[in-house]
N, C-alpha and C positions, 0 to 999 in steps of 0.2 A: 514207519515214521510217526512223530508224537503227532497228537492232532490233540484242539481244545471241544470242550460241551460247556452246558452251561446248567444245573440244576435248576427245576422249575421252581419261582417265586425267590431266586438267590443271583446277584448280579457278578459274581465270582466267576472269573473264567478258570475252567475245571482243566487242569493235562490230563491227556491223558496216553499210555505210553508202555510198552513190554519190557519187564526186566530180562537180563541172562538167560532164566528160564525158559523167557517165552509167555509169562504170566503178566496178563492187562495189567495195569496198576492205575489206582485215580488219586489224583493229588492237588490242593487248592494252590493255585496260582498269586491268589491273594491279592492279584489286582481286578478292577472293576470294570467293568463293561459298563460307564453310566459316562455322558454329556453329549457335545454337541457329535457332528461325524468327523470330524476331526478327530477328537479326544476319543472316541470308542474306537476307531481305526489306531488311532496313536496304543492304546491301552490292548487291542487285539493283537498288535505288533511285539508288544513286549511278553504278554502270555505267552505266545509261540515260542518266542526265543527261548522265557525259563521251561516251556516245557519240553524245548530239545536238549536243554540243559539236566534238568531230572532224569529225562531218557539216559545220555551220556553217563551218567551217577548211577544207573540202576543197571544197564550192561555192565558195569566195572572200568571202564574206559576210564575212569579218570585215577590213574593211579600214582603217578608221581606229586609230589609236597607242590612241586611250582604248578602243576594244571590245577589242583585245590585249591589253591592262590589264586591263581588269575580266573577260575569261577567264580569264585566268591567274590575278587573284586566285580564279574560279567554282573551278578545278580547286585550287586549294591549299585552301580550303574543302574541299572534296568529299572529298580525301584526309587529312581532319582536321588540318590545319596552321592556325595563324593567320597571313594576311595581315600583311604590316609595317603598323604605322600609319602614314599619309602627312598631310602637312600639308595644309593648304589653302595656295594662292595667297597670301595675303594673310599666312598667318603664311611660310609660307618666304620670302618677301619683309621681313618685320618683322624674322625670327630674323637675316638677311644684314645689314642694316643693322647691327643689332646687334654683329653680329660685326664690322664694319668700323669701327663707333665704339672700339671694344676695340682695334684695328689700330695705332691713333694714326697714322691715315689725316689727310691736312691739313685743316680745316674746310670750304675751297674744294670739293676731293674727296667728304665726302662730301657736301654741302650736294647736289654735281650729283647724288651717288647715290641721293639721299631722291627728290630730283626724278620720277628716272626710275624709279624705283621705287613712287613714287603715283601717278603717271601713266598704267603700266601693268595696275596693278592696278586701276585706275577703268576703262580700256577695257575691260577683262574683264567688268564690271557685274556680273551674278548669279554670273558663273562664277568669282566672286573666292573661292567660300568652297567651290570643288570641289579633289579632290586635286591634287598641284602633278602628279602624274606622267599628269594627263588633260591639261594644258598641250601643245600641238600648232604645230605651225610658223605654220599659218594664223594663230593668235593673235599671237605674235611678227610674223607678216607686216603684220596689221591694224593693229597698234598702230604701225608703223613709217607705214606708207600714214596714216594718220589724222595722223601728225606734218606729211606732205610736203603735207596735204590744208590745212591750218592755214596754211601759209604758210611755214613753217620750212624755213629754208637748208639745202642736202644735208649740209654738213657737220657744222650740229647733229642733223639726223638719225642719220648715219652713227657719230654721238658717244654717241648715246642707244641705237644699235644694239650696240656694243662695250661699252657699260656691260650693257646687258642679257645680254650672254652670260657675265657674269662669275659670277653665280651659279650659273646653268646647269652651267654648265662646273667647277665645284668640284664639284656634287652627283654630277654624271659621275666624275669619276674618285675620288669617294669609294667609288662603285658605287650609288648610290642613285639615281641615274635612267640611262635605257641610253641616252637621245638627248640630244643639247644641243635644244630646240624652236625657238630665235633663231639657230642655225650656218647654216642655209638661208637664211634670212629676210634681202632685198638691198633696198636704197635705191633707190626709184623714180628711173629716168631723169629724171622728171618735176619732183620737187625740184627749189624756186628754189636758182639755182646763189649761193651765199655770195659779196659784193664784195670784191673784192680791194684790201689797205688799197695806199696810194700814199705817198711820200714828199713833204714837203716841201721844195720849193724855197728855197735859201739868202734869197732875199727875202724868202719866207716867214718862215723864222725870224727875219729880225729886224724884223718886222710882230709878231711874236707877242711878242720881246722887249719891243716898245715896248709894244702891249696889257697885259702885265701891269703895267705902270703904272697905268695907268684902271681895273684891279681890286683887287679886295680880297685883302690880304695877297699885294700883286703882289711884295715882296720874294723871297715863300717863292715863287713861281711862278717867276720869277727863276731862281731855286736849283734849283728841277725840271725848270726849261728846258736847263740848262747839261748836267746831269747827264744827261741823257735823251739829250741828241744829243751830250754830248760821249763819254760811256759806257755807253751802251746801254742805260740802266737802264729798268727799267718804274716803272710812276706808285708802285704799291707799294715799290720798292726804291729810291727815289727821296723819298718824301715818307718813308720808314720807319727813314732812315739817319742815325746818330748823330754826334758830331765825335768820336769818337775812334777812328773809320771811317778819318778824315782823317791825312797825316802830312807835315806843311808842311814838314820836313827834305828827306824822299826824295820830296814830290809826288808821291804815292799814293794811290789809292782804294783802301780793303780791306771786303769786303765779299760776302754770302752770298745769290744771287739767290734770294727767295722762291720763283717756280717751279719751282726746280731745288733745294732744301734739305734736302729728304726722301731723296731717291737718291742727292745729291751734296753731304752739306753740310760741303766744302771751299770756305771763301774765295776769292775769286778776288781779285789785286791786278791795279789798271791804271795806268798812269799819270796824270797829272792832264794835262790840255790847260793850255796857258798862260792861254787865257781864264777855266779852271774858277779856276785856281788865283789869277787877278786877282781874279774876284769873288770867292774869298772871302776874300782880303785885306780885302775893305772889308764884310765882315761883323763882327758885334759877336759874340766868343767867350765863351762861358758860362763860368760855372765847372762848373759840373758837365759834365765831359766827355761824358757818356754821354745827352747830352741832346739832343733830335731837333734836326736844323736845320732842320725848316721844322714846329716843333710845332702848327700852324693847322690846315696840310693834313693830318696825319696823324691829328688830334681829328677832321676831316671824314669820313675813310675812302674809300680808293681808289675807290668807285662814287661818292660823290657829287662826290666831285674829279674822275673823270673827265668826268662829264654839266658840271660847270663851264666844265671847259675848252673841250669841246665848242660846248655853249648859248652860251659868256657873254665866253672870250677870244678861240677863231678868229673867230667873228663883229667884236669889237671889231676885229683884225687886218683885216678887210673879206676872212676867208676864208670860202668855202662848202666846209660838213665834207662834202657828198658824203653823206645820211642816204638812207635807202631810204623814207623816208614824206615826198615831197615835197608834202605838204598833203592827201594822200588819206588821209583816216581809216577808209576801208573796207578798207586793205591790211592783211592778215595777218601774223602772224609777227613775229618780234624786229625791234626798229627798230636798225640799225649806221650808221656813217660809215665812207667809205674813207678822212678825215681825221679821225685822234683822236691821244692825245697818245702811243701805240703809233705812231703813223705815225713818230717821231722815232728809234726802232732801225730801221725800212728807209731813214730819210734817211741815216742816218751809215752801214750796211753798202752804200748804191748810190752817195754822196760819195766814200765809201773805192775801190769799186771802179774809180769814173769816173777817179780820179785813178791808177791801174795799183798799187793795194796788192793783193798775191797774198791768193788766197781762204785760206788758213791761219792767216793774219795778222788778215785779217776776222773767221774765225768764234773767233779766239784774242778779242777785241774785243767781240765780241756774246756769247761765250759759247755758241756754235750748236757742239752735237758732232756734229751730222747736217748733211752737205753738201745736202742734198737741201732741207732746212727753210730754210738759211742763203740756197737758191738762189730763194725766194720772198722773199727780202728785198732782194736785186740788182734797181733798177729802174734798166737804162741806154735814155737816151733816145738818140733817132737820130742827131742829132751825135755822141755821145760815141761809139758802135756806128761810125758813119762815120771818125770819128779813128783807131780800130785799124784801122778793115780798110783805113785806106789805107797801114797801114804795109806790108802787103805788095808785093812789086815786081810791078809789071806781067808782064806771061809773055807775049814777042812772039814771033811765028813768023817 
């Protein structure tokens, strides 16, 4: 057990104490042995304590992040300092939202951050209301495992794992925690690996043309069909777009893609396809310019317009969307299609490419600043892969 000494002509009470080894160790305590018997007995009390505290450190006994914590607050105690107050879990998670509502972060943004931010604080259970700086890797790890364990695709994993670091990672370099606890923490191999969406086939589209016939406000479906494969649009930026977007003079689309608005919100112009620009010749023009063209869809909202399309026109077209829940209601996890009306930006970037348009021109097209993103949207099938590689010449010996 530690015991203190005291070197001669030095008022320093000395621990002193065996490591692991077994090997004495002598160490200043740094407090003084000096006043009345009160105060030397008060000051003998707290040596002791830091110097069963040093012992503890020098066996290795203290090896998790939370008992490093709470010694260190033991010792700032001891040395009459107050501890910083620390949050719980639950509020450093409340205060971050908080603060990211204040951001004028997109609603999309933080809707996902509320998510993953309830989420993790519910797998914590009792530990939700301890300091945030006893938060430990293994928790970040569990709550990640506990996603992959659900059913949840790696990449919405991997999505909730980068969200999660984001607070971490502020409080770190304000100084107020010394580790990120989620920078460790890695997405199980084991995660269902996410479907890859697919493009349709030009039959396709005009099956799905005709389909919006036999539905409801198949005009405005029409209008979002055109849009979507002729320029990239998403169902948002698509069903969201006004006529004075439009400029029948220069046959132009001007307009500010939703998921790129916040970091880039420079309009992008594209041309109008001659088909974009027939249909809507034979649309009927408001008077009020600024008035959605497909006002039905846009009162629906981009989620329930997409589950339409899904549900109610590929089906009419006699397509199967390719869903991950083919009538097993005991499969986990978010329900996707590798066919949805997102499938209509990789038809027109894998159309474009099949027909020899350079990838610059593409990603100028789709709006893709990253080749890398752009290069998951190239689906060339093996004909068209067979047509280039026979332009090479044969090489005879």
């Amino acid at each position: 057990m530690a015991y203190l000494r005291k070197q001669p002509n030095c008022r320093n009470w000395i621990a002193c104490f065996l490591d692991r080894d077994g090997k004495l160790r002598n160490r200043s305590t740094k407090i003084r042995d000096a006043g009345n018997a009160k105060e030397r007995a008060d000051a003998k009390r707290k040596a002791q304590a830091t110097a069963e505290i040093f012992e503890r450190a020098a066996r290795g006994e203290l090896q998790r992040e939370a008992e490093l914590r709470d010694t260190f607050n033991e010792l700032l105690l001891l040395g009459g300092t107050t501890p910083p107050k620390s949050l719980t879990a639950s509020e450093f998670f409340a205060a971050w939202i908080e603060k990211a509502e204040r951001s004028g972060k997109p609603e999309t943004t933080l809707k996902r951050y509320r998510q993953v931010a309830r989420d993790f604080v519910t797998s914590l259970s009792d530990r939700a209301d301890s300091p945030i700086e006893q938060i430990e890797t293994a928790d970040t790890q569990g709550f990640v495992d506990g996603l992959a364990e659900k059913g949840l695709a790696k990449k919405t994993c991997s999505n909730a794992l980068k969200i999660l670091r984001i607070p971490f990672a502020e409080h770190c370099r304000l100084g107020k925690l010394q580790f990120n606890p989620a920078a460790a923490a890695e997405v199980s191999e084991t995660a269902r690996g996410s479907l890859e969406k697919q493009p349709f086939e030009l039959e396709q589209i005009k099956d799905i043309l005709k389909a919006c016939d036999l539905a409801d406000h198949g005009t405005e479906w029409k209008t979002a069909v055109h849009l979507a494969y002729y320029s990239a649009m998403r169902l948002g930026d698509a069903t969201g777009l006004t006529w004075d977007a439009i400029d029948f003079e220069e046959k132009t689309i001007c307009f500010v893609p939703q998921k790129t608005r916040r970091k880039s919100p420079k309009p992008i112009t594209l041309p109008m396809h001659s088909a974009v620009y027939d249909h809507f010749l034979g649309l009927t023009l408001p008077k009020d310019h600024k008035a959605k063209i497909t006002p039905e869809l846009s009162r629906l909202g981009t989620n329930w317009s997409s589950r339409i399309f899904t549900g109610k026109i590929l089906p009419l077209a006699g397509i199967d969307p390719k869903r991950t829940d083919p009538g097993d209601k005991s499969e986990k996890g978010r329900k996707v299609s590798q066919l949805s009306f997102h499938s209509f930006r990789h038809s027109l970037a894998s159309h474009l490419a099949a027909i020899g348009v350079p990838p610059e021109i593409r990603m100028k097209i789709t709006g893709h600043s990253d080749s890398k993103v752009h290069g998951n949207y190239s689906h060339l099938n093996v004909e068209t892969l067979r047509e280039n590689l026979s332009k090479l010449p044969a090489v005879k010996s």
